[in-house]
Every structure is written in structure tokens, then in C-alpha cells.
N, C-alpha and C positions, 0 to 999 in steps of 0.2 A: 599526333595532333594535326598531320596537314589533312588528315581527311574531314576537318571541320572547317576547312577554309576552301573550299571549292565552291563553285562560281553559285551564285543564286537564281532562283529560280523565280517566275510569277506566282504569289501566291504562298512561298513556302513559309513567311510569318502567320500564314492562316494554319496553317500545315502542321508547323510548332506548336501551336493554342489545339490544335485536336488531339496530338501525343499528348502534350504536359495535363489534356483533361482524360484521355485513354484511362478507363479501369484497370483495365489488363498491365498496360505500363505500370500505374501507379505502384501495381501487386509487385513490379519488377524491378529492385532495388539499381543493378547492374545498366538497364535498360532505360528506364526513370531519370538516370547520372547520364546517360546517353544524351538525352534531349535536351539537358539542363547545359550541358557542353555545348553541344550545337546552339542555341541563344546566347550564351559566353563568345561562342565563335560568332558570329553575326555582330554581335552588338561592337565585339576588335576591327571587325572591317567596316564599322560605320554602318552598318543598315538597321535604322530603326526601329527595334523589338521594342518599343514601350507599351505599345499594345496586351503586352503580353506582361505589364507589371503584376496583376490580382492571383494569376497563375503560379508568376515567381514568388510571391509571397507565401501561396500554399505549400510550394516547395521547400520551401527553406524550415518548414516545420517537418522537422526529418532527423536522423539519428546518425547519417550517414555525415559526418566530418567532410569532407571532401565536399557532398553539394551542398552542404551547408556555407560552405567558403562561398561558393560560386552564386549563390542564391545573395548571400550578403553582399558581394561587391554588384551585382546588378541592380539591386534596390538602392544600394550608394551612390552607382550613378545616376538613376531617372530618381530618386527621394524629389530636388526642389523642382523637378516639371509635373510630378505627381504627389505635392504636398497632399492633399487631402487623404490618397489614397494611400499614403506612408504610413500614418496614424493606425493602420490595421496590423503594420510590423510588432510595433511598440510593445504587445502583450509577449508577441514569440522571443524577443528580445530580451524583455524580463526576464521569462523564464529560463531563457537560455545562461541570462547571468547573475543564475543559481543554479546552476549544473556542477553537478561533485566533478566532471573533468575540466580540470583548469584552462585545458584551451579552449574547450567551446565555451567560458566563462568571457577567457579573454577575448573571444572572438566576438560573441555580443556585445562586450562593451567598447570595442575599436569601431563595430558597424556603428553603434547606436551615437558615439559619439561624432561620426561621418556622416552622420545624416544633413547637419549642415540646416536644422529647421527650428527656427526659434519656438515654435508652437508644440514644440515636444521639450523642449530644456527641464522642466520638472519633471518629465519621468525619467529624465537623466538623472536628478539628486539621490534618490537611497542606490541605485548599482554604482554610480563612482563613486560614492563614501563609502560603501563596503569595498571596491574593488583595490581603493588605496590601504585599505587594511586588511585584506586578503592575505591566509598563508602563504600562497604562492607568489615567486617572486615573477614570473612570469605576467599574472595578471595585474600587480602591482602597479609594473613599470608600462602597463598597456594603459594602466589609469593615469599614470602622470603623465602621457602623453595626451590623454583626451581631456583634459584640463587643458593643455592647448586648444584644441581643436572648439571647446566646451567655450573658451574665453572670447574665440572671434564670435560667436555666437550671443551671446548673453552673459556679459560681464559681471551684472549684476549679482547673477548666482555661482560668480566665483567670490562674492563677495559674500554675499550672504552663508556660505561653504566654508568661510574663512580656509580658502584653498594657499593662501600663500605663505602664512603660517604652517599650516601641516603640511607642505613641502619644508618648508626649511628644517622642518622635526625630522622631516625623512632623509634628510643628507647623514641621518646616523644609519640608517639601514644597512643589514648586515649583505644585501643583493649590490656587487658594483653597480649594474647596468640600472638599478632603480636610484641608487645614488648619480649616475650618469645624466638619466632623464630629466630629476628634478632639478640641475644643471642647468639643462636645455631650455626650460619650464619656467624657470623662475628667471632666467638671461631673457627670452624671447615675450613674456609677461610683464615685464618691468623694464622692459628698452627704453620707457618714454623717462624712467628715473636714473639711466647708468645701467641698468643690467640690474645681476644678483650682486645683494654685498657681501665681502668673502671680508670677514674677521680673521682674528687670530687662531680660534676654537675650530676654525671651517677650514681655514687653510692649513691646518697642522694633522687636521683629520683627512682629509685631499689626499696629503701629501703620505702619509701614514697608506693608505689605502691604494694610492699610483699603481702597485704593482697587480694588483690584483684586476685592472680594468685592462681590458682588450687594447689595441693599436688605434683606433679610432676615438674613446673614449679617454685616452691619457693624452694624447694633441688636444682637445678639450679641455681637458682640465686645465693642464698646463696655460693655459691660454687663458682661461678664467683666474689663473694666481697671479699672473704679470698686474691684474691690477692688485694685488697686497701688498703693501709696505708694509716690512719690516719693521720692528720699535730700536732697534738695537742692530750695532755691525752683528752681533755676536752670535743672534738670529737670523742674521743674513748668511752667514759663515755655513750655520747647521741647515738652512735650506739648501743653498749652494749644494754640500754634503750628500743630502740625500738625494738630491735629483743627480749628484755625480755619473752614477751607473747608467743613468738613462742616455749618457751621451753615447755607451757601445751597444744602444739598442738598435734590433735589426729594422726596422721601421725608419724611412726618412723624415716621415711627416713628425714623428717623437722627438728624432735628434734636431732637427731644426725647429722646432717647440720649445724644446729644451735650451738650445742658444739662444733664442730670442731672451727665455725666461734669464739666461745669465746674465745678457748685456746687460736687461734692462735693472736687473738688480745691482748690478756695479756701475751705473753710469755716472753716478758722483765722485765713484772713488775710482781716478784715473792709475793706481799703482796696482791694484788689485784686477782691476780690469786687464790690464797687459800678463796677468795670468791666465784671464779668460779667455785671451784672445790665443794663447800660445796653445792653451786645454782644448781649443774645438778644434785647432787646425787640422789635429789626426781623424778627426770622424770625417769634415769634411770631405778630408783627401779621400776617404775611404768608400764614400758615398759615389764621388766622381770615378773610381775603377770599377767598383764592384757592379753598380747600377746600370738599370736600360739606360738607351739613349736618352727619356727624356726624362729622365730624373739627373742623370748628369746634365743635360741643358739648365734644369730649375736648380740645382746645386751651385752650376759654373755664375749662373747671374746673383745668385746670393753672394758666394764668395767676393765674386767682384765689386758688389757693393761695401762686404767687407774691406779690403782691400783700399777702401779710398779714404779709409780711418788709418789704417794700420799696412800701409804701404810694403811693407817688408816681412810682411805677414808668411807670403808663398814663395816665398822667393827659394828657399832649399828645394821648395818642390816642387820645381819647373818642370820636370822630366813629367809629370805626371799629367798636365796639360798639351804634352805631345799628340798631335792628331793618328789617329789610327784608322788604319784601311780601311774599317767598317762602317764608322761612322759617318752619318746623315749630312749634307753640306750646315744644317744649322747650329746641329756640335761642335764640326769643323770650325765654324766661322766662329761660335764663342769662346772656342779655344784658342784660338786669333788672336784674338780681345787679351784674356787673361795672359796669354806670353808675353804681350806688348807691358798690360801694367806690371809685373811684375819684374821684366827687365832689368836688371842692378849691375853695375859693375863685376859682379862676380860670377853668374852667368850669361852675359848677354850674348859672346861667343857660339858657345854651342845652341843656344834660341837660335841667331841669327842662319848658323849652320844648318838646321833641322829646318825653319822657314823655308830656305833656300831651295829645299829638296819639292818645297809644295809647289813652287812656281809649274813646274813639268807638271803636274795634274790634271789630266782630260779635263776637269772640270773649268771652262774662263773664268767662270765668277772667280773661283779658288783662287786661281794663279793669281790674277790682279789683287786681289783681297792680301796675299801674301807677298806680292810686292807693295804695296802700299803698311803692312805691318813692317816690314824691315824701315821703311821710309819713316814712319814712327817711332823706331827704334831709335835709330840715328840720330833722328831732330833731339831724343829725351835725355839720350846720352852720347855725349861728342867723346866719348874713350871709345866707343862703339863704330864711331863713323866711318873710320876710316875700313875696320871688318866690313861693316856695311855695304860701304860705296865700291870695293871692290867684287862682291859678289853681285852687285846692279850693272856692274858694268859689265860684266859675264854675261850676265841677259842679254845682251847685243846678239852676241853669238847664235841666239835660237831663232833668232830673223824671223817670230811669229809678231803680226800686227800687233794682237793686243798686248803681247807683253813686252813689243818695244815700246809702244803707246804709253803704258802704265809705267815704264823704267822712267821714262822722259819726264811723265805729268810729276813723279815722288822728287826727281833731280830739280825738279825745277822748285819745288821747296827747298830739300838741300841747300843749293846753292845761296836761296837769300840768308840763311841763317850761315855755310862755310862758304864763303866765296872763294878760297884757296880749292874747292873742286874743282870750279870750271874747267884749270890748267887740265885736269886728266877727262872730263866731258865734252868738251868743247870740237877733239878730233876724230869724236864718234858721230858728229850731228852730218857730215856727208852721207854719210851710206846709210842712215836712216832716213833720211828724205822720203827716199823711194818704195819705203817700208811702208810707210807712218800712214793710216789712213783715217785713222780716229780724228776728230775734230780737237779734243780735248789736246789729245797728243799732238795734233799740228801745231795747237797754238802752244805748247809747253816749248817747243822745239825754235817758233817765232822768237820766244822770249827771252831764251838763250842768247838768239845771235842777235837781238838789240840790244839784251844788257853787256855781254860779255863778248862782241863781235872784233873790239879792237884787239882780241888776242886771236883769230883766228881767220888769217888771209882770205878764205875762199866764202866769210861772213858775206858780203855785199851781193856777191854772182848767188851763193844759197837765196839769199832772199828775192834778187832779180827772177829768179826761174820760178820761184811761187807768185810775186805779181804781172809777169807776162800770163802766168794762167789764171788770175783771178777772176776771169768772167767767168771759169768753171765751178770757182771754188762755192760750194754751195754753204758751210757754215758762218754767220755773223759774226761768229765768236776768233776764230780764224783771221777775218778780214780788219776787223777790230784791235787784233796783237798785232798787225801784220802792220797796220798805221802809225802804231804808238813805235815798235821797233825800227820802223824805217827811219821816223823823227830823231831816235834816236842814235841809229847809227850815223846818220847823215851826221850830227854832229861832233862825234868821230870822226868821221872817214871821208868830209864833204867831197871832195874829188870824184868818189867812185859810187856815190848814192845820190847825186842830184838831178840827174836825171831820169833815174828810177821813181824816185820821190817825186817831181813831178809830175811821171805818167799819173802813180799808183794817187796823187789828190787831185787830179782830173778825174780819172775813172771814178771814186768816191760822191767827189760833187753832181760831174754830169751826169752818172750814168746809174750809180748806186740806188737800188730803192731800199734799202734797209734804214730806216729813219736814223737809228744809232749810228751805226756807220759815217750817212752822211751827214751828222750831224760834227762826227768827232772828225772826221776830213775837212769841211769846214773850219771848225776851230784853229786847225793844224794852220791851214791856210790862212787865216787872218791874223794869227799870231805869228806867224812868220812874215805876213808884210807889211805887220805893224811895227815890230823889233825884232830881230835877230838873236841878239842878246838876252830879251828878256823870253825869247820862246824856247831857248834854249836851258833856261834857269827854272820854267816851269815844268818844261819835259824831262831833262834829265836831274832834276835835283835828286840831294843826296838823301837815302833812306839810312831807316835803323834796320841793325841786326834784329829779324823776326830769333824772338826765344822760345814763343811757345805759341801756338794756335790759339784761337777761340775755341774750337770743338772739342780740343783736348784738355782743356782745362776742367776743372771739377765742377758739378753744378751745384747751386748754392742749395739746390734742393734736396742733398745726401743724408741732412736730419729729418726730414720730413718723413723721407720712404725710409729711416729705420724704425720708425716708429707701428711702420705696415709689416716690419718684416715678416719671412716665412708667410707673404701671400702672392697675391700677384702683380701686387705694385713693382716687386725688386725686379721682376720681368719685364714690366710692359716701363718701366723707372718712368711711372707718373701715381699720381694720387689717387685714392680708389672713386672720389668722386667725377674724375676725371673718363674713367671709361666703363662705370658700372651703367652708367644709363647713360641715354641718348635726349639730350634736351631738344624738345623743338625749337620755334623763333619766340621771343617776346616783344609781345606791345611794350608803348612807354609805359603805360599807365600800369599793365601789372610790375612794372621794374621800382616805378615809382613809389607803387605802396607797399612794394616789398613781399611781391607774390612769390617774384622769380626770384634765383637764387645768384648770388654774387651782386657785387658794387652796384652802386645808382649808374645806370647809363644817361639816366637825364642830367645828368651832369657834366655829360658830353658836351660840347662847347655848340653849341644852335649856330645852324646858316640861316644867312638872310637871304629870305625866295628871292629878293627883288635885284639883287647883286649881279652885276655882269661883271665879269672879270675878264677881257683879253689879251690873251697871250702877247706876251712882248717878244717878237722878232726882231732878230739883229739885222742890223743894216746889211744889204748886199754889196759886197766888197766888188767891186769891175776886175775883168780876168786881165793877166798882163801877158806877154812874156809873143815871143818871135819864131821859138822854135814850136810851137805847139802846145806846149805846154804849161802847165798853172806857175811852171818856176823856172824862168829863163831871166837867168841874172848872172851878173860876174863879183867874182868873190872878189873882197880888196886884197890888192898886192900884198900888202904888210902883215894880212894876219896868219899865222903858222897854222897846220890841219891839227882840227880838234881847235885850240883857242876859241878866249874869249871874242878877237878880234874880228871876230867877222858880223861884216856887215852885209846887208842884203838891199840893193839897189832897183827897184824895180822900174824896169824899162816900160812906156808907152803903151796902153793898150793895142793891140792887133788879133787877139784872139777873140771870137764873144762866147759864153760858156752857151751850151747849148740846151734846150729847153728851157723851160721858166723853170728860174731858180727859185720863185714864189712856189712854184707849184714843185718843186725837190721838196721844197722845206716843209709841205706838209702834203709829202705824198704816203703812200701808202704801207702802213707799217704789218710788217710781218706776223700770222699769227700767234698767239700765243696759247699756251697748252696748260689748262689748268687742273687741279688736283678736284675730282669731283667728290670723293669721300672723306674730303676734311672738314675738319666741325673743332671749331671754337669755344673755350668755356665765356662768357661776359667776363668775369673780372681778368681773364687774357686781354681781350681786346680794350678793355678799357685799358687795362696797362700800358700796350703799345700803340691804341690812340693820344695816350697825354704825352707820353716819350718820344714819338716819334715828330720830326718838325714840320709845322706848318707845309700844306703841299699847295698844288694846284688847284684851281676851283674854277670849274665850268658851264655853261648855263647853255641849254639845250630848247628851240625853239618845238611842242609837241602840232601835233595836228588834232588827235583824240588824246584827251585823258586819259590814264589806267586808273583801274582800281586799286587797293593795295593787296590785296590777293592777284588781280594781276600783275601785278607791277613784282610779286616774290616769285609768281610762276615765270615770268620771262626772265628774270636774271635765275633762277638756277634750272632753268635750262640752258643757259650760258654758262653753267658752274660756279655760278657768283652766290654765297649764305646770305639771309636774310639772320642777324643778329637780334634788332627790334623794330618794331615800326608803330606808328600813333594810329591812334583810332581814324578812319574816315575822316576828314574835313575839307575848311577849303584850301590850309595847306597845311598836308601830308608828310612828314619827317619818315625817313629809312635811314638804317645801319646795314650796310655789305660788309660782306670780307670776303678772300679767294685767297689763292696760294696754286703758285706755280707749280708745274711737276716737277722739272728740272734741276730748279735754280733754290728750291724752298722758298723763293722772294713771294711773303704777305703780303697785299693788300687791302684798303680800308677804305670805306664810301661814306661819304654823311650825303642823303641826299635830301632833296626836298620836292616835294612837287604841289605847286601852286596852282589849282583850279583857275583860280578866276582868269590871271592873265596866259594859262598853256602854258608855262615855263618849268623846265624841271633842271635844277641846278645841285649840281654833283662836288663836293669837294672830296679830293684824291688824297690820300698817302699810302707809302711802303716803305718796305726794308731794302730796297735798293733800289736809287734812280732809276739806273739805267735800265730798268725794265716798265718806268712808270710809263709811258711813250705808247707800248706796247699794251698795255691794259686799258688807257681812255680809250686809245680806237675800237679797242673788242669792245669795253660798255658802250662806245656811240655806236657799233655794228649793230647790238642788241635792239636799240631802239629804233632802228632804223626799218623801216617797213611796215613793223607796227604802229609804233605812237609818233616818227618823224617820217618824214615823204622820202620816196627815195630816190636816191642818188642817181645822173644820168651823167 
């Protein structure tokens, strides 16, 4: 075949039209198939032979099978650019489906009903009324498909055919694959009523007949009987029964057909069902050894979804989610997964042991991935912890960044749920210092020696040598723990952290441009010289034992996607409307009259364009203190280190803080990194617009209006979605949202933009403040140059 795909020539579709009319060729059956290749070949690489239709239809009147094939799918494809001149096939077509050979029978009636032209559909009706009653089953089943094809075309003369009738007669047919089709035919023809209706007579006949349909056709069927109920247990029992076998079928897509079909048959009767669930376990398991890679991947996420009904489900057969050398890092990881949920008191040992081993894995991802599962493990089972936390603290030992990093970030959950570790953590956090380079992991390591620093001497100096170099330290998130722990220990250990603590909320105030930061140094600072007492009750107050994470918890959405089982929901664990298709934006008006799909967005709570809202700044506190610094005061005699008694005296201004503290307080805030390929369903956003509280609202002075098509092109080129927005007027209503890469923290916009007065006023919300700071200056960056003058 590749000597039909070489390069083109000028001229050679004039070239093709002289051979395909050659006498001499025509005479040459072997040579004739030659040139009728070569236009096959042509028309695969995209060059244009429709010239050359009147040619190919003489062709195709030929005895020769082969070009008869190739003659037929090139008239299928140019049929609706050359309607007119199709209508010349039509007679060869006929005749061809009345030819004593069944497949050139079938073949003309697969072309003919490909044609795809409504102006031929009657010379469609006598060859697929005899083709559906044809001896052979081959042309049979080629006829119940062109009843589909027949349907998008001219519904009518499936009706006047009474085609859906004499399919449901043919689900007796003694051919599987014609009993398969009308399956297909009658599901894909009646979508707008439920599908095909599957009785008792249809489903007993199905099920009688299962064995004799291929691998593809029994995942089918099966799939089509989940919707019969039963009248009776006692018919649930003998279906059950016969589909039994199918579970040790070699085919996955069967046996997980077949599970699906069990659950959904026992899902009322919760006694019966814990037999079902006991009866798959063994195919499963058997699917995840024997199988490629990515049938064990689509295996390991079903199971797992099972698993969160039936916890205890895998748990004997831990060993068999052992990662193996060969497998792919995404096996790996979801075999991560599955060790983690299944973890029980009676294996968690040997998991944790076998984990253990994955740390040392060339791969980073891995080894973190498998310290964070041990970390998992521990938090689910405190019989486990204590195995746990001694092979985390063996990772010291390999004095590689990331996996001291990741030991610290897992310890540092740990310890809020056992605080009885710190005792054995706490004399590792020295010689990791010098390690540690990860941001995550500095600040895991911060937060140790604030929460837990009064057990560990050398707590105060570890912290001093990280804020003597904070003008270096490049992460927010770092500088951020490093305030909140300093607070804290000083009230511990006042003696040996007040002086520290005062560089470290100077440097914050005056010098910090990270908004958060100087925002929460500030705070530190005004609460400490407002009360002592009470800064201490809000900084170190007492917390609960964490028991179990947000992430870890089940989602409420586990009935949903079993209801999708055995597709690709239980992979992607979201609903299939969720990532079969790609919604654009919606207007209000189609949301409103219920074009678009999901909740009224107009019921979104309206701003008012004409609303100014400005920020309320807190007063500027005047800097105190003699030695230099923001805290230069003497502690009272009377009160003991650590006590409540201490009070904080502040001495006489002498310092002035330097720069405008106005211009700290709304300087320049760090970029922010947003996810540009996320996308929203409406009734998401509407959800966690009503839940989420009241935010900020901002009013933005324009120079030029935008349009609303510009106004969606400039925010996602910022990476900001356009949700809905109103038609043109004089004022303009938008829905944003965004989401961080980072942090997962959503965001939500209601804006407005008001023609008459140039005003566009924005109200803000998210899933976590402290990131909200950092998202208005990205949206005020957006406009800035465009629609607002800019900045000097």
C-alpha cells in the first residue's frame, strides 16, 4: 500500500480521469483495481478527487469485490457534495442488493444506506425490507444497522416501515450479532423515550442466549438488563445464577458488566448483597495480576470505589496490591491508594513495611507519594502509629531533600492528631535544618518548633538563624509560619525570643512586600501592644485533636458514580456530565429561560453598579521601643516564663517605622499562578457562590468601556472563566471564576459594568482568604492599561 501514498504530482487527478476512462485498463481487471487504489489513496491524504465522482460510479459497476468495496466508500464520502450526481448510483445499488452473494448484498445495502440523502430514502424502502428478512445473517444484521443510519435521515419512513416493531420481532433471531444490533437500534432510536424496553420474555431470552454473543456484544447486553426488574426475589436468585459463570469470564469488560449487573440487582437487599460483594472479590483480584497495566489501573479504581461500601472488602488481599518493578508510576500510585484504604489492624505492618521499601525509588514523585501514604496510614490507625512513625524517622538517615521534606510535612500532621511524638521528632529538627530546602518542608519544620519548642533547648537559636536570613528566604508561605511560631514561642520562652521577635515584626512591617505577611506582622504587632494577655489567648489557644482530614473523608458523591459503574466515571470520580463535553459561557438570558443546563444563575444575588465600597484600614499603630526595634519593653518582675502574667509595657516612641506604612499596607502583592484549564459546571458555582460568605466588593474607575466579548477575552487571558454574562446594555452583569494551581483556592466574581457613569464594580469571593489579596490585584492588573490608565 505505501506505493499509493507518494508525493503528488501537478495534474495527476487529470491523470486518474484518463486511466479510470482508458479502454485498454477498463479490459484490465488487475490494472482497472490499480487506479481505483490510487484515488482511495489520494482521497486518505486529503487531495481532492471529486472530479472524478461520474468515473467512480462506473466503476463500481464491476464483479470484482474488492473494487467494488473501494468504489462504494468513495461515492459515501463525496454522495452529499455531489447530491445530484449520486442519484446515478442508486440503480447499481439496487441491483447489487439482489445479488445471490450475500456480501455484495450486504455491501450495497451498508453503501446505500451511507449515503446520508434524503432525496433517495424511497429507494431505500424495498432493499431494507427484504434485507431485514434476508437468509443470511450477515445481511440481516447490516440491515439493522442502516435502520440507524436510515433514521437520522428520514424518520418518517421508519415509521411508515413500522421498523421498530419488526426489530423487537427480531430480538428472536436465531443470528447473536443480529439479535446484538437490534439492541443497538432500538437503545439509539428510542433514546428520547429510555432506550429499548427489556420485559420479562426479552430479558430471559438475553440471558438464555449471553453465551453464544462475542466479548463485546455480552458487556452490551448486560448493560441493557440492569435496567429489568425482577417481579420476584426468587427471579432475582435464577438471574443471579446464570449470569454466575460470567464472573470467571476471560474478558474484563464482561466481568465488570456482570458486577455492575449484581450490585444493582441486590441493592435493596443489604444481607444478600455482602454475598455479592464476597463472590466478585476473587475476579477482581484476578483481573489486577493477570492484566496489562491499564486494565489493572481501571480495575484498581473500581475496586476502590467498591471499597468505600465495603471497607473490609480487600483487606486479606493486601499482598496483591504490592507495587511491582514493572509497573507504570500511575499503577504505582493507585496502588498507593488501595494499600492505604484497605489498611486494618491485621495488616497494616507488613503495608507499612513494603511502603517503606518504595521510599528509595529513583522515582521523587514515588518516594514522596509513599511517605505521605505511611502518613495516611498512621493518621487512620493509631495501633499502626507507633510501626509508622518509626520507620519516618529512619528517613532522617538518607539526608535526601525531598524525602526529608516530605518526612517533616507527614510529621507535622502526625503530631496534631499524637502529640506524644513530638518527644521522639523534636531532636531530629537540628540536622534537618541544613537539609531542608523545600518551602513546604521549611515551614513543616517552623511549625514544630512553635508548637512544640518548649520541649526542645536549641527551639529559639533554630528559629533565630532562619530569621537572621529572611531577606533571603524567598517562600511567603515560610515567612508566614515563621511569625505565627515566633508568637508563639516567645510565649513560652519570653527571655530568649524577644528580641528576635522584634527584629523578625520590624522586618515584616517595614520591609516585607508580601501583603499577607505584612499584613499578619502587623496584626502580631498591634495585638501585642494592645494586650499581652489577650495576644497570647489568641495566638496560642487551645486546639482539638485533628481525627481525620477533609480529603480523606468519603465523598458524598460515592452513590452517584455507582450508579455509572464499569465506565469512566469511577476513574475520572466525577459524573459523566461533568467531562463528556465542554460547556462554553452562558448569557443570563439563555440560563434564565433555561437554555443552559444546570440551576438559574440569575438568581445569583445582583450588585449594585452604583456602590462604592472602601476598604476599611486599620488605624496605624506609632512604632515604640529604644533598642531598635518594634518590641523593646520589660517584662514584669512578677510574672513566671510562659505565664499568664505578663504584661507588656510600651516605652515612648523613638523609632519611626520607615516608609509609608500607608503605602506597606497596599503595596504590592505577589503574583498569583492560576490554573488555565479548569472549567466549572453552573450548578458548581452556583453552589459555592450561595455557601461561600459575603466578600469584598470593589469599584474600579474605566477610561474606555469594554465590550462583553472584550471584557471575557481580557480576563481569560488572565486565566479568569467567563461563567455567564447579560446581553449588551447600559449595565452589563459578568460571572468569573479561577482557581489556583497551587493552593486549589476558587475563586468567584460578580461583576458589573456600568456604561453611563465608566464604573465597573467587582464583588470577590473564595475558598480561602488569605489568598483573596492576591487575586484583586491580578483582576485590577488585568484592567489596567486597557480599560484603567496606568500606573506611574
Amino acid at each position: 500500500m505505501a506505493a499509493y501514498f507518494t508525493d503528488s504530482k501537478k495534474g495527476e487527478v487529470n491523470e486518474l480521469r484518463n486511466l479510470l476512462r482508458n479502454p485498454e485498463i477498463q479490459r484490465d481487471p488487475a490494472r482497472y483495481r490499480y487506479v481505483v487504489q490510487k484515488v482511495i489513496a489520494f482521497m486518505t491524504q486529503g487531495i481532492d478527487v471529486a472530479p472524478l465522482f461520474t468515473d467512480m460510479i462506473m466503476a463500481s459497476a464491476s464483479n470484482d469485490i474488492i473494487q467494488k468495496k473501494l468504489c462504494y466508500l468513495y461515492i459515501g464520502t463525496y454522495a452529499e457534495s455531489h447530491s445530484e450526481l449520486a442519484l446515478l448510483i442508486v440503480n447499481t445499488l439496487q441491483k447489487d442488493a439482489r445479488h445471490q452473494n450475500p456480501i455484495v448484498r450486504a455491501l450495497a445495502l451498508r453503501s446505500m444506506c451511507s449515503l446520508r440523502l434524503p432525496s433517495i430514502s424511497e429507494y431505500i424502502r424495498e432493499p431494507l425490507s427484504n434485507g431485514l428478512k434476508d437468509k443470511s445473517g450477515y445481511v440481516r444484521k447490516t440491515a439493522v444497522l442502516g435502520c440507524v443510519k436510515l433514521y437520522y435521515v428520514d424518520q418518517q419512513l421508519i415509521t411508515d416501515l413500522n421498523i421498530v416493531d419488526r426489530l423487537y420481532r427480531m430480538l428472536r433471531d436465531t443470528d447473536p450479532q443480529v439479535i446484538c444490533n437490534c439492541v443497538i437500534a432500538l437503545d439509539e432510536m428510542l433514546a428520547n423515550e429510555g432506550g429499548i424496553v427489556v420485559n420479562k420474555s426479552i430479558a430471559h431470552h438475553l440471558l438464555n442466549m449471553l453465551k453464544d454473543f462475542n466479548e463485546w456484544s455480552q458487556s452490551l447486553i448486560l448493560r441493557v438488563l440492569s435496567r429489568y426488574k425482577p417481579a420476584d426475589e426468587d427471579e432475582m436468585f435464577d438471574i443471579l445464577t446464570m449470569l454466575d459463570e460470567r464472573l470467571k469470564h476471560a474478558n474484563s469488560g464482561v466481568v465488570l458488566s456482570t458486577i455492575q449487573l449484581f450490585l444493582q440487582l441486590t441493592q435493596n437487599m443489604p444481607e444478600v448483597q455482602e454475598d455479592v460483594y464476597e463472590r466478585i472479590r476473587a475476579p477482581l483480584v484476578t483481573l489486577v495480576r493477570s492484566g496489562t497495566a491499564e486494565l489493572a489501573y481501571a480495575c484498581l479504581h473500581h475496586m476502590q470505589l467498591l471499597i468505600t461500601r465495603r471497607p473490609r472488602l480487600l483487606e486479606a488481599d493486601y499482598r496483591t496490591f504490592f507495587c511491582r518493578y514493572n509497573d507504570p508510576l500511575y499503577v504505582k500510585c493507585k496502588r498507593l491508594d488501595l494499600l492505604i484504604d484497605i489498611s486494618a489492624e491485621s495488616n497494616a505492618c507488613p503495608i507499612i513495611d513494603e511502603i517503606s521499601a518504595y521510599v528509595s525509588d529513583v522515582g521523587v514523585d514515588m518516594a514522596r507519594r509513599s511517605i505521605r501514604a505511611l502518613g495516611k496510614i498512621a493518621m487512620r490507625l493509631e495501633s499502626a502509629s507507633q510501626h509508622a512513625m518509626g520507620k519516618l524517622l529512619s528517613f532522617f538517615t538518607m539526608e535526601f531533600d525531598y524525602v526529608t521534606s516530605e518526612t517533616l510535612i507527614v510529621m507535622q500532621d502526625l503530631m496534631r492528631k499524637y502529640t506524644w511524638m513530638a518527644e521522639a521528632i523534636l531532636p531530629q529538627l537540628p540536622s534537618c535544618l541544613e537539609i531542608v530546602q523545600d518551602s513546604e518542608g521549611r515551614a513543616a519544620l517552623v511549625w514544630m518548633l512553635g508548637e512544640h519548642g518548649e520541649h526542645l533547648e536549641d527551639a529559639p537559636y533554630l528559629l533565630e538563624h532562619i530569621i537572621d536570613n529572611i531577606a533571603t528566604e524567598e517562600s511567603s508561605t515560610v515567612r508566614l509560619e515563621l511569625l505565627t511560631a515566633t508568637m508563639k514561642l516567645f510565649f513560652k520562652r519570653p527571655p530568649e525570643c524577644q528580641l528576635m521577635l522584634g527584629r523578625l515584626l520590624e522586618y515584616a512591617v517595614d520591609e516585607e512586600s508580601n501583603m499577607d505577611v505584612h499584613d499578619r506582622g502587623m496584626l502580631y504587632y498591634r495585638l501585642l501592644k494592645a494586650n499581652a494577655a489577650e495576644a497570647k489567648r489568641v495566638v496560642c489557644s487551645p486546639k482539638e485533636v485533628i481525627e481525620q482530614f477533609a480529603e480523606d473523608q468519603v465523598e458524598e458523591k460515592t452513590d452517584l458514580l455507582f450508579q455509572h459503574f464499569n465506565s469512566l466515571s469511577a476513574i475520572y470520580k466525577q459524573l459523566p456530565e461533568l467531562f463528556i463535553s465542554r460547556m462554553p459561557p452562558y448569557t443570563l438570558d439563555e440560563v434564565a429561560q433555561g437554555n443552559a443546563r444546570g440551576p438559574d444563575l440569575a438568581e445569583l444575588p445582583p450588585a449594585d453598579p452604583h456602590s462604592e465600597v472602601v476598604p476599611a484600614l486599620a488605624p496605624i499603630a506609632a512604632a515604640a521601643g529604644t533598642s531598635g526595634t518594634l518590641l523593646d519593653f520589660d517584662l514584669a518582675p512578677a510574672a513566671s516564663p510562659g505565664g499568664a502574667g505578663h504584661a507588656i509595657a510600651a516605652a515612648g516612641p523613638s523609632t519611626q517605622l520607615t516608609g509609608d506604612l500607608m503605602g506597606l499596607l497596599q503595596g504590592p502583592t505577589a503574583a498569583i499562578d492560576l490554573d488555565p484549564d479548569f472549567r466549572m459546571m453552573p450548578q458548581d458555582f452556583q453552589q459555592h457562590w450561595v455557601n461561600l460568605p459575603e466578600g469584598e466588593s470593589q469599584r474600579y474607575d474605566l477610561v474606555v468601556v469594554p465590550t462583553p466579548s472584550e471584557m471575557e477575552q481580557t480576563m481569560m487571558s488572565c486565566q479568569i472563566v467567563t461563567m455567564a454574562s447579560s446581553p449588551p446594555q447600559e449595565v452589563t452583569k459578568f460571572f468569573f471564576y479561577a482557581k489556583q494551581s497551587t493552593t486549589n483556592t476558587m475563586f468567584f466574581i460578580e461583576a458589573t459594568i456600568d456604561s453611563r457613569s465608566s464604573v465597573l464594580t467587582a464583588g470577590f469571593k473564595c475558598t480561602d482568604a488569605s489568598s483573596l489579596a492576591q487575586f484583586r490585584e491580578h483582576f485590577r492588573k488585568s484592567l489596567v492599561g486597557k480599560w484603567m490608565p496606568l500606573e506611574i
